[in-house]
C-alpha positions in Angstrom: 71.7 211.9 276.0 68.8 212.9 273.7 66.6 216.2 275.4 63.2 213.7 275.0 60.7 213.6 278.2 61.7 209.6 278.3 65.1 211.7 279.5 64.0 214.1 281.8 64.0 212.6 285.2 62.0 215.8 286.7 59.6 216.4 284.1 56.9 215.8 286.5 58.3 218.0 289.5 57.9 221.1 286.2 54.5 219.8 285.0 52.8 220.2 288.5 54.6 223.3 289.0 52.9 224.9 286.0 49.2 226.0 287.2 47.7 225.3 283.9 48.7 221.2 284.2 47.9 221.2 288.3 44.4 222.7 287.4 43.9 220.3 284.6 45.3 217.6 287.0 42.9 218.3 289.5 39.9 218.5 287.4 40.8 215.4 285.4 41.6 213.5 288.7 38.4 214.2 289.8 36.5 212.8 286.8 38.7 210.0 286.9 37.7 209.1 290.4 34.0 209.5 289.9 34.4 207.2 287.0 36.4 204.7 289.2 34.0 204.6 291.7 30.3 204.1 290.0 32.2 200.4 289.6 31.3 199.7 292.5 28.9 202.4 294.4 26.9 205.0 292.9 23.8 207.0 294.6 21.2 204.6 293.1 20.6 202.0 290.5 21.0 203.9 287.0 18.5 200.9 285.5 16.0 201.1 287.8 12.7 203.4 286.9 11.0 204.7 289.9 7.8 206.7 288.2 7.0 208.4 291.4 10.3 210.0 291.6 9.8 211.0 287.8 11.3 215.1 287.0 12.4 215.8 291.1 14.6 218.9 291.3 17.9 218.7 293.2 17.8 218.3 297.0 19.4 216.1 299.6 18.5 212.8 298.1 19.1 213.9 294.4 21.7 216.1 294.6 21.4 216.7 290.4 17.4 215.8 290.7 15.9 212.9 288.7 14.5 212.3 285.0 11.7 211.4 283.2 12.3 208.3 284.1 13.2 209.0 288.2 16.6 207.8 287.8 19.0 209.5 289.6 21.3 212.2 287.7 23.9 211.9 289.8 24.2 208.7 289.4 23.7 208.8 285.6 26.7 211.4 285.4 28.9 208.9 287.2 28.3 206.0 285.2 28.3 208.0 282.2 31.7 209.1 283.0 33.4 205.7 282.7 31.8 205.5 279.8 33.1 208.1 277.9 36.5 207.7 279.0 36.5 204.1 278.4 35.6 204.9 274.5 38.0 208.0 274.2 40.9 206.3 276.1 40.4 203.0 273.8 39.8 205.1 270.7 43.1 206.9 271.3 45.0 204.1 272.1 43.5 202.8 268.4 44.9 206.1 267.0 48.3 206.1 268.4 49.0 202.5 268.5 48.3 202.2 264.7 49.1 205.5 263.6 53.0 206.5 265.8 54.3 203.2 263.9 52.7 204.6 260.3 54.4 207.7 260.5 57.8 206.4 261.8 57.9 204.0 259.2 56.9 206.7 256.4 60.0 209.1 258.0 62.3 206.2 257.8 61.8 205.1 254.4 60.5 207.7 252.5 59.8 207.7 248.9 56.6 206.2 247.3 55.9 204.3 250.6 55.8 208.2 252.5 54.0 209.4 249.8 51.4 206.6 249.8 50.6 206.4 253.5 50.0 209.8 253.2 47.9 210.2 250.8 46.0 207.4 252.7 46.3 209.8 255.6 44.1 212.1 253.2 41.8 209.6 252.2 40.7 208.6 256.0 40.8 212.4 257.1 37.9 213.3 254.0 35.6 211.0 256.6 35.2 212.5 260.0 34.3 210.1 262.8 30.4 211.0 263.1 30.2 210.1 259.4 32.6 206.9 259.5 30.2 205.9 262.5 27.3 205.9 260.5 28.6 204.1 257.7 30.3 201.5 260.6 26.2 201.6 261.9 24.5 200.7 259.0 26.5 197.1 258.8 26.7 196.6 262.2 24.3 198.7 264.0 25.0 201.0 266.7 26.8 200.9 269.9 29.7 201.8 271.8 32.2 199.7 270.4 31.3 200.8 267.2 31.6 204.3 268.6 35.2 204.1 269.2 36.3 201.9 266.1 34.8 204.9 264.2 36.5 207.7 266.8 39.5 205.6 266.5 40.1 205.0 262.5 39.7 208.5 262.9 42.7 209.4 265.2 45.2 207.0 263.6 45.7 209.7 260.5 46.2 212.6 263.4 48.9 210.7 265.0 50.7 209.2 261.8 51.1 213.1 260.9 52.5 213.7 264.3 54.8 211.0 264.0 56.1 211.3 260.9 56.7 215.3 261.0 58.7 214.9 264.6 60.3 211.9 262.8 61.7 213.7 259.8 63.0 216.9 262.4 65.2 214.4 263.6 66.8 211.9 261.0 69.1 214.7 259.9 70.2 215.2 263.6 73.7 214.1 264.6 72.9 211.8 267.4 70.5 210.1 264.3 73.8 210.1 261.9 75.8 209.2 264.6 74.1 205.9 265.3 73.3 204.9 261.8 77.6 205.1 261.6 77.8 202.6 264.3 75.5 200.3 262.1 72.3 200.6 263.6 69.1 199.8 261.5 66.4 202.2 260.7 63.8 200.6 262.7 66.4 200.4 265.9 66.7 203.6 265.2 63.4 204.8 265.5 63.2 202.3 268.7 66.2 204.1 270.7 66.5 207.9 269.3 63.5 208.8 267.0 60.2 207.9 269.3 62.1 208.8 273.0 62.2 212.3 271.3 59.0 212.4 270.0 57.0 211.2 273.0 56.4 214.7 274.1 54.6 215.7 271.1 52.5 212.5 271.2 51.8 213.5 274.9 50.2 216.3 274.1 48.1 215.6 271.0 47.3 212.5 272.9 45.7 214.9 275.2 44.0 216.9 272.6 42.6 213.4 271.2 41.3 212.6 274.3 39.4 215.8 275.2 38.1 215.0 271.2 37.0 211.8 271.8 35.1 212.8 274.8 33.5 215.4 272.4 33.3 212.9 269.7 31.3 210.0 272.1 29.5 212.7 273.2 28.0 213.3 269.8 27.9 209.8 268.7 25.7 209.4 271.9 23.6 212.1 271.2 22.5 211.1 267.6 22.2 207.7 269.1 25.4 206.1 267.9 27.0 205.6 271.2 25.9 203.6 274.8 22.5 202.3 274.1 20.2 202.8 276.9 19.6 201.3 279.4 23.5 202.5 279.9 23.6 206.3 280.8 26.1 208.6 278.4 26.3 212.3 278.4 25.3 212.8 275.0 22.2 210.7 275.4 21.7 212.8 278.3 21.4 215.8 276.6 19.2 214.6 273.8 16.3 213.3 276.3 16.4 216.7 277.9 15.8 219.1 275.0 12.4 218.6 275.3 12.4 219.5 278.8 14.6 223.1 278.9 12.0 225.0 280.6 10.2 222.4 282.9 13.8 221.1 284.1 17.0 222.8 282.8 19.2 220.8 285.0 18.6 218.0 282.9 20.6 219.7 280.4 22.9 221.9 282.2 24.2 219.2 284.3 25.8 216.9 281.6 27.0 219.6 279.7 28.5 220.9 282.5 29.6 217.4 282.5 31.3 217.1 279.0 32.8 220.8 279.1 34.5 220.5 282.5 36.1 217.3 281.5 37.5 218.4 278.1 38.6 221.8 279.8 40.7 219.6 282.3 42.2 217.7 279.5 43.2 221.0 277.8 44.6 222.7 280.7 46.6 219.2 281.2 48.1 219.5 277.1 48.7 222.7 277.9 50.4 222.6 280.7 52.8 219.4 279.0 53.4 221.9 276.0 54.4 224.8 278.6 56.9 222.4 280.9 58.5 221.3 277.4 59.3 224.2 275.9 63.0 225.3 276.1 61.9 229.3 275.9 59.3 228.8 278.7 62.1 226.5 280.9 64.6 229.3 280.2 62.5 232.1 281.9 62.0 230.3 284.7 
């Protein structure tokens, strides 16, 4: 029985265990849930302007205060939530979908066809995703879904490494030799033995992409690439509020307080998976 998480009935009973992945668990969970809920209730209508409301501070009917515009923060932070975790999740998926099947296919066959994916691999890394965004912009203007075709081009390269590295580890295993003897083909292989072993390293930099993309939507929005208004985004967030540091520094604080506790979450998360898989770590305990 291959030593893979997809083998380790009480993988989960270790990760929450480890302090680092309950912390990140927590935190995470909690973004999650805001997200969730602004589907169907948040504090106030995030389109709506209300001018006499314009720049309140916090209090007890705007817990974060309001903007320029007299919307609620809070209820800006929420929506802006799902957002960005709609466009990193999706622009992951991208990544790993496309990229776990590059690299296992470059492992099994080797050769030219490793060679040549991987010097695609290089080509697609020499454009990070704020540049491939713009390019992606200029045909078809901006927008979120442009936002995480760009974030996700970019992450198919990251996980075709991953793949293909924890791939090639394994092929000269003997479970591998053992099952090509028994006449199984490379891509059944890869199926039953190769990815079931690999899965924990795509766990965690599937976290790392995340916390990334979250980053990277962030940016996108700030320059604005990413959710057009009137739909709320952290980034945007933080680009109307630059003008307004000293008059209102919640404006700021707040969604980068935003975008720095959720990638901190995700981190303590990858973290945590790396700890509970690692043989030294497990042995100590």
């Amino acid at each position: 029985m291959s030593d893979g998480i997809a083998a380790d009935r009480h993988f989960l009973a270790r990760a929450f265990s480890n302090r680092s992945f309950l912390a990140g668990f927590a935190i995470t969970a909690l973004v999650a849930a805001m997200a969730l809920l602004s589907f169907a209730w948040t504090p106030y209508d995030v389109t709506r302007l209300v001018v006499a409301d314009r720049m309140l501070p916090p209090s007890a009917a705007h817990l974060f205060g309001t903007d320029q515009f007299g919307r609620d923060v809070l209820s800006m932070i929420m929506v802006g939530a799902r957002n960005s975790i709609a466009v990193a999740l999706v622009a992951v998926g991208i990544g790993m979908g496309i990229g776990v099947p590059l690299g296992c296919w470059a492992a099994a066959r080797g050769g030219y066809v490793d060679d040549a994916l991987m010097r695609l691999n290089d080509v697609v890394f020499a454009f990070p995703a704020l540049l491939s965004a713009i390019m992606i912009t200029a045909v078809f203007g901006p927008g979120a879904v442009n936002a995480i075709i760009a974030i996700g081009i970019f992450n198919i390269p990251v996980f075709a490494r991953v793949a293909r590295a924890g791939a090639l580890s394994l092929w000269p295993r003997e479970f591998v030799l053992a099952a090509r003897a028994a006449g199984k083909g490379k891509a059944q292989i890869t199926v039953e033995h190769i990815l079931p072993n690999i899965a924990s390293l795509l766990l965690v930099q599937g976290t790392i992409q995340f916390a990334l993309g979250i980053l990277a939507e962030a940016g996108l929005s700030y320059i604005g690439l990413g959710a057009q208004p009137p739909m709320p985004s952290w980034g945007r967030m933080l680009f109307d509020a630059q003008t307004r540091m000293i008059v209102a520094p919640y404006l700021a604080i707040v969604p980068g307080m935003a975008i720095a506790v959720t990638v901190l979450g995700l981190n303590l998360i990858g973290d945590g998976i790396a700890d509970t898989l690692d043989p030294k770590l497990r042995r100590r305990r």
